[in-house]
Backbone bond lengths (Angstrom), bond angles and torsions (degrees), N, CA, C in turn:
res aa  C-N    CA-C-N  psi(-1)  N-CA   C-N-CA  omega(-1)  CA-C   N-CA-C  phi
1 X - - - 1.470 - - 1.521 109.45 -
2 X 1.612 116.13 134.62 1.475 97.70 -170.96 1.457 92.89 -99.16
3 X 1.628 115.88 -156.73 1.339 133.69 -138.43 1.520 85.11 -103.29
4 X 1.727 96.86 137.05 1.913 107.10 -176.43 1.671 96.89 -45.05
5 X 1.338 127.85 165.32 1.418 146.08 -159.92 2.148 90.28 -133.13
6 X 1.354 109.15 -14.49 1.609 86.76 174.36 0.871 85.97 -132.11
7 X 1.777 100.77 158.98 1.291 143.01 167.10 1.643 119.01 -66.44
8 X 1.471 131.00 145.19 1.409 123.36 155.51 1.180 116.01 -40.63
9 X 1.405 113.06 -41.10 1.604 103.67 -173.88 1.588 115.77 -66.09
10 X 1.203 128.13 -31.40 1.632 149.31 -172.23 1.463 80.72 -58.73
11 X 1.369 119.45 -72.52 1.224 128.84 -145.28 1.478 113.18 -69.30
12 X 1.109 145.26 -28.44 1.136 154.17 40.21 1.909 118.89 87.49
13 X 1.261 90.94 -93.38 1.451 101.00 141.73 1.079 141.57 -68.10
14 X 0.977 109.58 -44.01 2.223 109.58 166.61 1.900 115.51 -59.92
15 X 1.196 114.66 -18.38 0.797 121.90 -166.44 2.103 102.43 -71.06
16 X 1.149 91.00 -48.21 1.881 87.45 173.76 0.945 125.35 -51.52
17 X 1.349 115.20 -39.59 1.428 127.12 -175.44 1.345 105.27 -93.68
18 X 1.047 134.62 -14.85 1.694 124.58 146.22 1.496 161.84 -62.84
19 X 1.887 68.14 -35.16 2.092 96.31 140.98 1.061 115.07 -90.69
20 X 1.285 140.11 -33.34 1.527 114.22 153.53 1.252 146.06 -14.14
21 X 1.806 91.55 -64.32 2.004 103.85 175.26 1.438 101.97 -84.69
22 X 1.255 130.71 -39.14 1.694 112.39 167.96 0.912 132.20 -61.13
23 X 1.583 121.37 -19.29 1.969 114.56 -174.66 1.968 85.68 -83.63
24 X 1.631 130.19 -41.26 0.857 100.80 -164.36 1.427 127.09 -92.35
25 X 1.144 87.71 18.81 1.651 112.50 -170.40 1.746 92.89 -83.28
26 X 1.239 108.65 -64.24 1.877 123.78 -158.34 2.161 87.09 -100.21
27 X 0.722 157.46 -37.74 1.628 136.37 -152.49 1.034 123.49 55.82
28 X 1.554 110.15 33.80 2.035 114.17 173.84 1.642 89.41 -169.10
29 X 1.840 83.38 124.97 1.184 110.12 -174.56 1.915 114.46 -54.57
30 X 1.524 90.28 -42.67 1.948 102.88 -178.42 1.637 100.68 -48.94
31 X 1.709 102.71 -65.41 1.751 88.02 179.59 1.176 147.91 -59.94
32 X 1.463 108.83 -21.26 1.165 111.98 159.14 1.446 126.66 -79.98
33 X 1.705 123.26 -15.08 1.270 114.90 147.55 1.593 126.62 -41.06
34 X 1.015 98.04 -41.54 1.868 110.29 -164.66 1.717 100.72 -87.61
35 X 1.223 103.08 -44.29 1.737 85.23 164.74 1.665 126.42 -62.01
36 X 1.232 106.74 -28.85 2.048 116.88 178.44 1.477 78.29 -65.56
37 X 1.400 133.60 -77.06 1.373 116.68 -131.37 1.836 90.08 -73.31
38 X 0.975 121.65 -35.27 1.835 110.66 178.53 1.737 99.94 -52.32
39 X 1.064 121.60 -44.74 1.505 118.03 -146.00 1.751 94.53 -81.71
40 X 1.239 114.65 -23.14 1.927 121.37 -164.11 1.454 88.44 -92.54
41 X 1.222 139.96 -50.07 1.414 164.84 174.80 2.054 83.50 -38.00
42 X 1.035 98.31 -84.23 1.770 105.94 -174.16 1.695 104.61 -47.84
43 X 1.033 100.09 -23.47 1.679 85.25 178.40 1.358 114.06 -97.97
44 X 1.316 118.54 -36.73 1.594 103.85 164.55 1.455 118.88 -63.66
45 X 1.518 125.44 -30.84 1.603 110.70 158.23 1.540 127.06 -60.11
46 X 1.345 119.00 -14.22 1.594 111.29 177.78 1.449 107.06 -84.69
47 X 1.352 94.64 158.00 1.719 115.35 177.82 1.506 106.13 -85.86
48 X 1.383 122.45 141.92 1.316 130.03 -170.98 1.625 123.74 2.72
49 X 1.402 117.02 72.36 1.010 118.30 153.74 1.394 137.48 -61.76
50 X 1.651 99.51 108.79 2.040 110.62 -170.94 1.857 103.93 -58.91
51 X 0.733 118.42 -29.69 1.608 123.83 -161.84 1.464 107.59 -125.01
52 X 1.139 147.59 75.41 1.116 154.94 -168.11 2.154 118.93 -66.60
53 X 0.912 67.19 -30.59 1.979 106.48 -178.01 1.869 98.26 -75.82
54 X 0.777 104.31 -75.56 1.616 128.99 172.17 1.383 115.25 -31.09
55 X 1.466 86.48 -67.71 1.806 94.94 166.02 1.585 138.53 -42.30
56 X 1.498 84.53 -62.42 1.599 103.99 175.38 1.725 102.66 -69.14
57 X 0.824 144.52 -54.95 1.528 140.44 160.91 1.306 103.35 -29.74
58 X 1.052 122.90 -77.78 1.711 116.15 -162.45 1.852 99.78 -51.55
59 X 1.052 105.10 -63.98 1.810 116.55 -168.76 1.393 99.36 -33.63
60 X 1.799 104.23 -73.89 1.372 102.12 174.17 1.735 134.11 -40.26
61 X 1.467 109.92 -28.62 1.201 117.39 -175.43 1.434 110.51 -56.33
62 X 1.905 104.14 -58.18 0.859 121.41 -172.46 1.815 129.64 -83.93
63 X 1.050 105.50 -9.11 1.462 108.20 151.32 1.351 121.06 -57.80
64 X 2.037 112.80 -45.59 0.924 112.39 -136.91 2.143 85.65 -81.35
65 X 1.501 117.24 -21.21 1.109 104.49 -170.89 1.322 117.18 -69.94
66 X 1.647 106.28 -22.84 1.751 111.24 173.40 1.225 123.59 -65.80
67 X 1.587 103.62 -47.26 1.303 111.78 145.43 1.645 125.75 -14.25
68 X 1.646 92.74 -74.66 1.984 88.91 -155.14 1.886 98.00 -84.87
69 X 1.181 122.69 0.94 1.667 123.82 164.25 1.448 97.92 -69.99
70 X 1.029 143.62 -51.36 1.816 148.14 179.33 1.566 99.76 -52.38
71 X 1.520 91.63 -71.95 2.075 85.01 -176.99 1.151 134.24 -64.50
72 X 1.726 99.44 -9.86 1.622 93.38 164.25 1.455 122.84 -76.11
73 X 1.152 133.51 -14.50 1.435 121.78 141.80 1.109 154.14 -36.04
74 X 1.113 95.81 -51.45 1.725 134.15 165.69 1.483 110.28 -57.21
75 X 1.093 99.11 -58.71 1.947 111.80 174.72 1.350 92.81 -55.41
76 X 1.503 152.04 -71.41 1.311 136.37 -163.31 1.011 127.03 -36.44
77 X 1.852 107.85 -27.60 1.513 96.75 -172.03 1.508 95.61 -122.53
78 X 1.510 108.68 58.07 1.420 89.82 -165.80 1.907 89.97 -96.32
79 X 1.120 117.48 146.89 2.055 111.81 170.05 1.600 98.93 -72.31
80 X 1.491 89.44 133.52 1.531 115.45 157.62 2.040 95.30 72.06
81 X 1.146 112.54 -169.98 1.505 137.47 -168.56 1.760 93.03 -63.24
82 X 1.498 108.01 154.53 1.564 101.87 172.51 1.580 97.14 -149.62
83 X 1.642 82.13 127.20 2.042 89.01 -169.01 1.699 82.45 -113.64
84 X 1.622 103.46 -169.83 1.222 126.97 -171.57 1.531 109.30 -75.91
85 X 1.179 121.30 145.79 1.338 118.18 167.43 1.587 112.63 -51.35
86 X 1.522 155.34 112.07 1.129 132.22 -157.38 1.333 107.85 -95.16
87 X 1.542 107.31 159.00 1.622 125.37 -174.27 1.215 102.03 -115.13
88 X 1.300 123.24 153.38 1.437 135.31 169.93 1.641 91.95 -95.76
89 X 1.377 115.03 121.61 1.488 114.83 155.71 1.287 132.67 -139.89
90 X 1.373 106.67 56.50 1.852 135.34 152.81 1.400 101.39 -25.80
91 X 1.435 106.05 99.89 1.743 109.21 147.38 1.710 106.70 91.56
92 X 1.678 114.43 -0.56 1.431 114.52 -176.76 1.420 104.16 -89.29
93 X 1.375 108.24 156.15 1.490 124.74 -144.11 1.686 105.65 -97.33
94 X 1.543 110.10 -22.18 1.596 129.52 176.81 0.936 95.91 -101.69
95 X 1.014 160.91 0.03 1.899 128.71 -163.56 1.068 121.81 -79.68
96 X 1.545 122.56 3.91 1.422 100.51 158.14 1.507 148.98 -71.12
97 X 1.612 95.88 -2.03 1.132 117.55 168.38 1.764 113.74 -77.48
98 X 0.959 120.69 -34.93 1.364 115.09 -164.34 1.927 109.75 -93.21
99 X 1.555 115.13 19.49 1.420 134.78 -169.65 1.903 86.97 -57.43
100 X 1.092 122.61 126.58 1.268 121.76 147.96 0.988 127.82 -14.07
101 X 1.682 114.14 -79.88 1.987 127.21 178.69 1.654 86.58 -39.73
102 X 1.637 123.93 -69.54 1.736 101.35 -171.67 1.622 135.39 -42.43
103 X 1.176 105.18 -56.43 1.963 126.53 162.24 1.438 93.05 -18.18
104 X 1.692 106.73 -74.83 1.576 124.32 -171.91 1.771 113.79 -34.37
105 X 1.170 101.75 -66.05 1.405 128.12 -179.79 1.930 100.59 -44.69
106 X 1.231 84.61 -79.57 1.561 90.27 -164.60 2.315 110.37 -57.28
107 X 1.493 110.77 9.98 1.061 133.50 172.22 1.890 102.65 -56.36
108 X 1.682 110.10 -58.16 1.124 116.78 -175.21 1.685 127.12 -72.10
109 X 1.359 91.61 -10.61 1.502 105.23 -178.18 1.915 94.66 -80.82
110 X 1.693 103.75 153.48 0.878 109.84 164.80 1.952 137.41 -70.29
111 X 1.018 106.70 149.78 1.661 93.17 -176.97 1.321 117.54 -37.59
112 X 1.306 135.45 -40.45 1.436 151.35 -150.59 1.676 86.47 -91.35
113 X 1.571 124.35 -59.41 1.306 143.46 -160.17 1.805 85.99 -43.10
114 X 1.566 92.46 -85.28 1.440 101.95 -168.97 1.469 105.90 -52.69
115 X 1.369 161.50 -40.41 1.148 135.06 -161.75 1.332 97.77 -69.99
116 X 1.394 133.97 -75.73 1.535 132.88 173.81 1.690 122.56 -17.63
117 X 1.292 108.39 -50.11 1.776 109.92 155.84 1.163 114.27 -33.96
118 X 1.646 103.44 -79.07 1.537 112.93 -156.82 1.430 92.05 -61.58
119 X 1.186 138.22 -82.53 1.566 148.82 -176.96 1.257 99.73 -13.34
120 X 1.683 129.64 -42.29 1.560 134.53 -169.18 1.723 110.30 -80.03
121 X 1.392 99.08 -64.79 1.562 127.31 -169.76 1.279 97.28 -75.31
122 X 1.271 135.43 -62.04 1.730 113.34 -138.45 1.694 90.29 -110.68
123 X 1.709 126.12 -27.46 1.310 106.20 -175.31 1.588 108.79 -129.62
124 X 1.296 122.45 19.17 1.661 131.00 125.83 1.323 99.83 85.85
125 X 1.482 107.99 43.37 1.305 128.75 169.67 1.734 113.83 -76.86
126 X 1.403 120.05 141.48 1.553 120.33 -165.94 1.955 80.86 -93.11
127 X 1.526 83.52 147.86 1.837 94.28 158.40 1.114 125.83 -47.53
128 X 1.315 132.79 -50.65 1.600 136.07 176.53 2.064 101.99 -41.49
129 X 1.463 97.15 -67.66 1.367 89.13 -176.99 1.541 123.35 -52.76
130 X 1.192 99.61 -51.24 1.618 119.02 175.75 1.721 101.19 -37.62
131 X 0.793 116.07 -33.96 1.568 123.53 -164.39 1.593 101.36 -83.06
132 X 1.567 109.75 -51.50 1.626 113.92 -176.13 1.772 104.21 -56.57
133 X 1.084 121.95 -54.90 1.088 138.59 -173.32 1.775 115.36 -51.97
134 X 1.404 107.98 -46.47 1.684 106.47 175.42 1.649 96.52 -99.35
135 X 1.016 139.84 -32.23 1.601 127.00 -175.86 1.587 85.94 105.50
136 X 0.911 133.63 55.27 1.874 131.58 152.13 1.296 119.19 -116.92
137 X 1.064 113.17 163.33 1.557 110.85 158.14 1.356 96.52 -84.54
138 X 1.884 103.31 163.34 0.750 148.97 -158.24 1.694 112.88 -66.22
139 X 2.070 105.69 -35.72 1.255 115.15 162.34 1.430 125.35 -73.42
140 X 1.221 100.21 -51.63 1.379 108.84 157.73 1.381 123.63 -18.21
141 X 1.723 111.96 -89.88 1.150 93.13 165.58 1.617 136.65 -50.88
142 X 1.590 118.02 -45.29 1.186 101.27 160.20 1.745 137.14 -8.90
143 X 1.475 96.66 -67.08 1.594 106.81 -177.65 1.499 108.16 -75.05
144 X 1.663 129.43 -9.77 1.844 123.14 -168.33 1.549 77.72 -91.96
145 X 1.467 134.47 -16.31 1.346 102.56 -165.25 1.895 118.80 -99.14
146 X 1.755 81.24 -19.44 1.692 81.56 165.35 1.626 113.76 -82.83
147 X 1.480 123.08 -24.09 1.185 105.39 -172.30 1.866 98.09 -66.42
148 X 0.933 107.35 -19.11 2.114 102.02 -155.25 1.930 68.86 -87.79
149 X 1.454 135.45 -84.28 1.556 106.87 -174.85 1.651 135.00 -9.26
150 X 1.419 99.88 -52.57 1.273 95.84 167.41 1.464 131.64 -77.18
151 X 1.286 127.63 -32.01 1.397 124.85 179.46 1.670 101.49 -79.16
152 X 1.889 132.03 3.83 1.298 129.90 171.78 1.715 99.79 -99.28
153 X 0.986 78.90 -49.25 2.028 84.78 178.09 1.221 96.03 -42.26
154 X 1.186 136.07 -77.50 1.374 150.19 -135.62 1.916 107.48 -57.46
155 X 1.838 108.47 -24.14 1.091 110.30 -159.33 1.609 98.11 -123.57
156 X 1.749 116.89 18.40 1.768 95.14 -147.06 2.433 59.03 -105.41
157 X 1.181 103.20 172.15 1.371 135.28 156.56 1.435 115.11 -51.10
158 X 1.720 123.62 144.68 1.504 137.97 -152.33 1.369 81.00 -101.12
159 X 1.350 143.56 -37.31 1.534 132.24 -175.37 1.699 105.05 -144.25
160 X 0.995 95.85 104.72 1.783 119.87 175.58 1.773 102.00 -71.13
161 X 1.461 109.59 123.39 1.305 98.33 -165.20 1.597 109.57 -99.94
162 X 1.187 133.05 168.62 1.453 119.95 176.64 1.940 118.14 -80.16
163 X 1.397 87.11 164.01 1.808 81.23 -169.57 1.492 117.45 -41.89
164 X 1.317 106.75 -38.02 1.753 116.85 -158.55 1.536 103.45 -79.63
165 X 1.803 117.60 -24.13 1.051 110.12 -169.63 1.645 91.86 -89.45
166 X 1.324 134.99 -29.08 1.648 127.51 -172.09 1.837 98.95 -66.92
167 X 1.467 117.87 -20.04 1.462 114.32 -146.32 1.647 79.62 -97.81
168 X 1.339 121.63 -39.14 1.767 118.52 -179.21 1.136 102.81 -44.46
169 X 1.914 111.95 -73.29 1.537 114.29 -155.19 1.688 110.16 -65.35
170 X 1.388 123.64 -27.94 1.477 121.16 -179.94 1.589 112.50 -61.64
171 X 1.195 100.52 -20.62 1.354 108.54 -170.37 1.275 123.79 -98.79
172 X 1.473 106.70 2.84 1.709 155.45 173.75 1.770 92.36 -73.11
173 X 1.297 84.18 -74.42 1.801 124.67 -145.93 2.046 76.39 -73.53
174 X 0.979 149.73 -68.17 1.762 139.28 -167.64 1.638 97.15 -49.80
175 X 1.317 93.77 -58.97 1.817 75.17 -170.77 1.266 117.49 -81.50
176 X 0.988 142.72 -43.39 1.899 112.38 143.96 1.259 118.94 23.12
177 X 1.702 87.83 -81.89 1.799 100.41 -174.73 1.462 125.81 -69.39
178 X 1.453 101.00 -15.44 1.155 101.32 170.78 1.650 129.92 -84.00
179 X 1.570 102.90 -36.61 1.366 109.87 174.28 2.038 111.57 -93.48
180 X 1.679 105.64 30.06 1.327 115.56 167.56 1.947 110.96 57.41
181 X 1.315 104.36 11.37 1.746 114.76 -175.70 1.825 100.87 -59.44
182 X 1.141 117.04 75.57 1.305 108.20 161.75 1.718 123.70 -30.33
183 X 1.436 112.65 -81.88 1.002 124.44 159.08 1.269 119.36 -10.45
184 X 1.488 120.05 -84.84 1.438 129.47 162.26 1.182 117.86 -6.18
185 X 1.697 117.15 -66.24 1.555 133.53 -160.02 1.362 101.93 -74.31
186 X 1.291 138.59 -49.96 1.785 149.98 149.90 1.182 103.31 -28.53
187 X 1.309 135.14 -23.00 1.723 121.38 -162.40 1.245 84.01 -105.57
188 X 1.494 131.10 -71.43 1.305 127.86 154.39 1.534 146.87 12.19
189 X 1.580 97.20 -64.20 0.741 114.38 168.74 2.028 149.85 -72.20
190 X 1.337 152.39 97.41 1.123 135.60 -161.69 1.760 110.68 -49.59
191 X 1.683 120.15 133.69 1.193 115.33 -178.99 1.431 127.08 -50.19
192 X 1.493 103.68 -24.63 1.555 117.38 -175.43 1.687 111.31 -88.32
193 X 1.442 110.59 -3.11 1.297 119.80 -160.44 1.831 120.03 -35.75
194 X 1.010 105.22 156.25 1.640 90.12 -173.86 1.764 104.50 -126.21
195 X 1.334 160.85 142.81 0.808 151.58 129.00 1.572 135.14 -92.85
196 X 0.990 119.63 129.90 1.416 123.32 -163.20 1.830 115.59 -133.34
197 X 1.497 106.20 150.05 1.442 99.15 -153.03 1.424 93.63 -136.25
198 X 1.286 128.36 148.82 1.654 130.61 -173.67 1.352 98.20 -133.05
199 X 1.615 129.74 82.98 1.123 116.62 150.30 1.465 128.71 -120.84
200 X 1.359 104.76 45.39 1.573 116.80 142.87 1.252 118.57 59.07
201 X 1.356 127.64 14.20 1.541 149.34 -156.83 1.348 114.75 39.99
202 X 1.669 102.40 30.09 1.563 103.63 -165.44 2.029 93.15 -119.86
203 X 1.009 116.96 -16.27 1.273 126.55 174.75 1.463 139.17 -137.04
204 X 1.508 156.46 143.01 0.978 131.74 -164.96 1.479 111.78 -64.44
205 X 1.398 116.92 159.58 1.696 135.49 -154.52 0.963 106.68 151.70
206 X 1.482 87.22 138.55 2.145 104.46 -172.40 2.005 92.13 -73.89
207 X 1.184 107.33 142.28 1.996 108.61 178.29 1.463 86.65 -81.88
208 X 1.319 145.88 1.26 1.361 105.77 -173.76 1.846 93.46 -155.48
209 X 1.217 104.72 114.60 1.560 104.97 173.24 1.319 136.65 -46.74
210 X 1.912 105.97 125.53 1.451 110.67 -172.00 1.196 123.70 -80.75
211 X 1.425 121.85 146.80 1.684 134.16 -164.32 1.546 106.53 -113.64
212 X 1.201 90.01 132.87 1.923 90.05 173.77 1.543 107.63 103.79
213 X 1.745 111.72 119.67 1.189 98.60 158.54 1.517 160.83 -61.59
214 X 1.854 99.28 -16.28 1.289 118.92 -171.93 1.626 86.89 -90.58
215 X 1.249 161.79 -26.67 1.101 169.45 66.64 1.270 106.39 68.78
216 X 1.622 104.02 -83.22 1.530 124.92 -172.50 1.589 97.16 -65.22
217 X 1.122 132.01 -51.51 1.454 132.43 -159.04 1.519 79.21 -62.45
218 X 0.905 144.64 -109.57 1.575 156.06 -106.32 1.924 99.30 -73.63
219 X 1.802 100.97 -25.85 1.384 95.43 178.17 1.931 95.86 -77.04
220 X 1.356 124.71 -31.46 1.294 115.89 176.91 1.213 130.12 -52.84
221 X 1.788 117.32 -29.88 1.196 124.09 174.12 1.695 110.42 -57.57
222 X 1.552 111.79 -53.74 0.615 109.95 -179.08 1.372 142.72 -63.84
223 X 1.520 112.03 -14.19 1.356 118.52 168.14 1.642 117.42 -83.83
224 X 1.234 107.82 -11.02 1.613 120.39 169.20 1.222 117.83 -68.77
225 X 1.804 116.49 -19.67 1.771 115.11 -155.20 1.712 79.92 -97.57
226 X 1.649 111.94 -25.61 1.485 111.12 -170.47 1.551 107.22 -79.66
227 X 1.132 115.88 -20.29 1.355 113.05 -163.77 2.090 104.58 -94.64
228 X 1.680 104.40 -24.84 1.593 110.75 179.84 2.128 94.09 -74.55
229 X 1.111 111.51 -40.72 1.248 121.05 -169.63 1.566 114.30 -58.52
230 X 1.612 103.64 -48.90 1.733 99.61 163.62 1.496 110.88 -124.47
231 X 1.607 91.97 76.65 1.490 106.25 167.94 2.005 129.27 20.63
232 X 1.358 84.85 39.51 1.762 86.05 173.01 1.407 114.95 -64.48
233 X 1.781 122.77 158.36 1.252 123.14 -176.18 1.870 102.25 -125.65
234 X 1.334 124.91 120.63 0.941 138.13 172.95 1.560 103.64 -52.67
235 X 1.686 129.05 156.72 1.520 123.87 173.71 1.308 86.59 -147.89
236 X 1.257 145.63 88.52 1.508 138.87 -166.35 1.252 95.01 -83.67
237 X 1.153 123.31 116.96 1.882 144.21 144.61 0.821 126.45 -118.84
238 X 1.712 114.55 -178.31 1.669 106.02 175.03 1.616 98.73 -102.23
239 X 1.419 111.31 139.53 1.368 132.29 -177.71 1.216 85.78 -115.18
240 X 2.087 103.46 122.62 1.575 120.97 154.21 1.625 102.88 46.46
241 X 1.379 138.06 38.50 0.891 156.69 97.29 1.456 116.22 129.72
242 X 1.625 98.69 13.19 1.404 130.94 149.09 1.711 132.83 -81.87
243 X 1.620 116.64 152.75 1.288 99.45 -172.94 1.106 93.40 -81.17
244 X 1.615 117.50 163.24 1.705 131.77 -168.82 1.310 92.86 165.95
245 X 1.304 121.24 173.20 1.516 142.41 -172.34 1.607 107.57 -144.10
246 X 1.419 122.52 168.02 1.127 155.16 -176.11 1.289 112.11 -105.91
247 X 1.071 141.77 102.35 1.896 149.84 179.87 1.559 100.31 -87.70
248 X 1.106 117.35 129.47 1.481 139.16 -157.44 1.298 98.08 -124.99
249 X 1.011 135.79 146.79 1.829 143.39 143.06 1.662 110.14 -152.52
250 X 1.406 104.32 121.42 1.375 144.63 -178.95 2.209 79.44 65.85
251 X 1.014 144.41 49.80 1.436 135.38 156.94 1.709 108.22 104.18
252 X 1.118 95.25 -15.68 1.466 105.66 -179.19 1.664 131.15 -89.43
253 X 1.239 121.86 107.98 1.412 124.44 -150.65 2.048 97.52 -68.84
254 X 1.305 108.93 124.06 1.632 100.63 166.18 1.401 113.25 -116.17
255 X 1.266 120.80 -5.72 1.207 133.26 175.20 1.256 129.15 -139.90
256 X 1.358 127.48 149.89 1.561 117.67 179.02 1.685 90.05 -149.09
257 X 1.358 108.91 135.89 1.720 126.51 -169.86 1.462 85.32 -127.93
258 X 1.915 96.59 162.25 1.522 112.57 -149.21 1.724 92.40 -162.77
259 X 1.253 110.40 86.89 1.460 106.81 165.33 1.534 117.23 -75.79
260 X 1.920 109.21 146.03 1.234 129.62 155.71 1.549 112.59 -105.91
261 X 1.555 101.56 132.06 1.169 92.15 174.91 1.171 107.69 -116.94
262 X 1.694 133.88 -143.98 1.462 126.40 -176.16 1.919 94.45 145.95
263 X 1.179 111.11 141.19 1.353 135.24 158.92 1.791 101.89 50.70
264 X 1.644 114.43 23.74 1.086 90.64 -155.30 1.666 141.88 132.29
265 X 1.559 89.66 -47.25 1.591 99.41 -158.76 1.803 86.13 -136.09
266 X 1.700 112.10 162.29 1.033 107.01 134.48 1.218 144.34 -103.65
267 X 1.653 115.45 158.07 1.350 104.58 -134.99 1.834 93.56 -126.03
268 X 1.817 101.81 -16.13 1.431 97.32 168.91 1.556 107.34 -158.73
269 X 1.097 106.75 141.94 1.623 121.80 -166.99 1.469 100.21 -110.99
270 X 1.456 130.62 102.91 1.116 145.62 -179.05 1.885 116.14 -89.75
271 X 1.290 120.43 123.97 1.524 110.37 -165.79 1.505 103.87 -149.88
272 X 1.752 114.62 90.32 1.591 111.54 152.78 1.193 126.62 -86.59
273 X 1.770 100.22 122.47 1.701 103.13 152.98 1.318 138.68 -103.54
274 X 1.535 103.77 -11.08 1.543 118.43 -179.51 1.772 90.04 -41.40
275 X 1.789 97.53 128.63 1.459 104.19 -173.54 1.872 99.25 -86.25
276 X 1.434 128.05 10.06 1.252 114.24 179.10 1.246 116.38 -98.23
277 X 1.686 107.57 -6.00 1.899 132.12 178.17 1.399 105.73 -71.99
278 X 1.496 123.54 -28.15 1.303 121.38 -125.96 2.080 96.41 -116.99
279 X 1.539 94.73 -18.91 1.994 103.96 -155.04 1.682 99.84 -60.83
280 X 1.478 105.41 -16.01 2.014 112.80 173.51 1.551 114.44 -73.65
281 X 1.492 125.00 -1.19 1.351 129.21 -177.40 1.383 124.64 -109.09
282 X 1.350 136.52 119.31 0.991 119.70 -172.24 1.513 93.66 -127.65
């Protein structure tokens, strides 16, 4: 075997962009840890790799589809709603790709579906490659990537708002809850609004997502009287590349929330507690 062909530094660097396509590939930060270190792992065992970049892309790709064929099992029986493991992503330059409602979405697409998307859409991969990488032709993928466009189109918002305007109204929509403004949170709120909760039968969470904004507001009050009562601590960030915060008690994160906004209003209130989502947050 001759002498590795990359550098720490290569490795190093490939590494971001490898959790990139795996967290959005799988929606949990742990697995896509373990796929980077398989995929960097495979490249320091190969013999002179010309394309270093290339490599780790494909590997990663393709773990990540073996990967998400396994967890879709797992997901069947998962209790109650199942969102993404959440990320804090303060100040990152992509995150609109990694929004929860998307993760969610691209859930129904097939393994093959979604890698060809993301590979197409979010990291601006040409078909030819796209093709080397899953084993398709070139049409093939072509057509997996408009069908997964269309079943994302179909669900993304009529006016996508800019960061500063999602970071105003959330910041509307916290103190609301904080100063108990019913009213407020209803105006706030989209009529169709949806809230949804992931606690994994490992934490409290409604099993089945709530509808209606006047709904959600009044269940919000109420999680505020629970949260002043055992001293929870708000950590407002952007979660998965929405504004949302981090819920703390005695320092310890048990929750992390993830606003969608749209036209205005919010339209979905995203909330993991499963405490096995959460052990990547500090």
């Amino acid at each position: 075997m001759g002498e590795p062909s990359v550098t720490t530094e290569t490795y190093e660097s490939l590494r971001p962009l490898a959790f990139s396509i795996a967290y959005r590939m799988l929606g949990s930060v742990s697995e896509a840890e373990d796929v980077v270190q398989e995929g960097l792992l495979r490249l320091h065992r190969a013999d002179d790799v010309e394309h270093p970049k290339a490599f780790v892309a494909t590997v990663v790709t393709r773990l990540s589809i073996d990967e998400l064929r396994s967890a879709r099992s797992r997901r069947e029986t998962y209790v109650g709603p199942w969102l993404p493991e959440p990320l804090v992503t303060d100040s990152r330059p992509d995150d609109e790709s990694v929004s929860m409602a998307l993760l969610v979405t691209l859930e129904a697409l097939s393994p093959v579906e979604r890698a060809v998307f993301l590979l197409h859409d979010v990291f601006d991969y040409g078909y030819d490659e796209i093709a080397e990488i899953v084993g398709k032709t070139r049409e093939n993928c072509r057509q997996l990537a408009v069908r997964a466009r269309r079943h994302v189109e179909a669900r993304r918002p009529r006016f996508e708002p800019s960061r500063d305007q999602r970071e105003a109204l959330a910041a509307r929509f916290f103190e609301a809850i904080r100063e108990g403004d019913l009213d407020g949170l209803v105006t706030l709120l989209a009529e169709d609004a949806v809230a949804t909760g992931d606690g994994g039968g490992k934490a409290a969470a409604r099993k089945t997502p709530l509808h209606g904004g006047a709904k959600i507001a009044r269940f919000m009050l109420g999680l505020m009287r629970l949260a002043e009562r055992d001293h929870y601590e708000f950590d407002f960030r952007e979660v998965n590349g929405r504004p949302g915060a981090l819920i703390r008690q005695d320092g310890r994160v048990i929750s992390a929330l993830s606003l969608e906004i749209a036209d205005g209003k919010v339209t979905e209130f995203l909330s993991v507690a499963n405490p096995d989502k959460l052990q990547h947050l500090v």
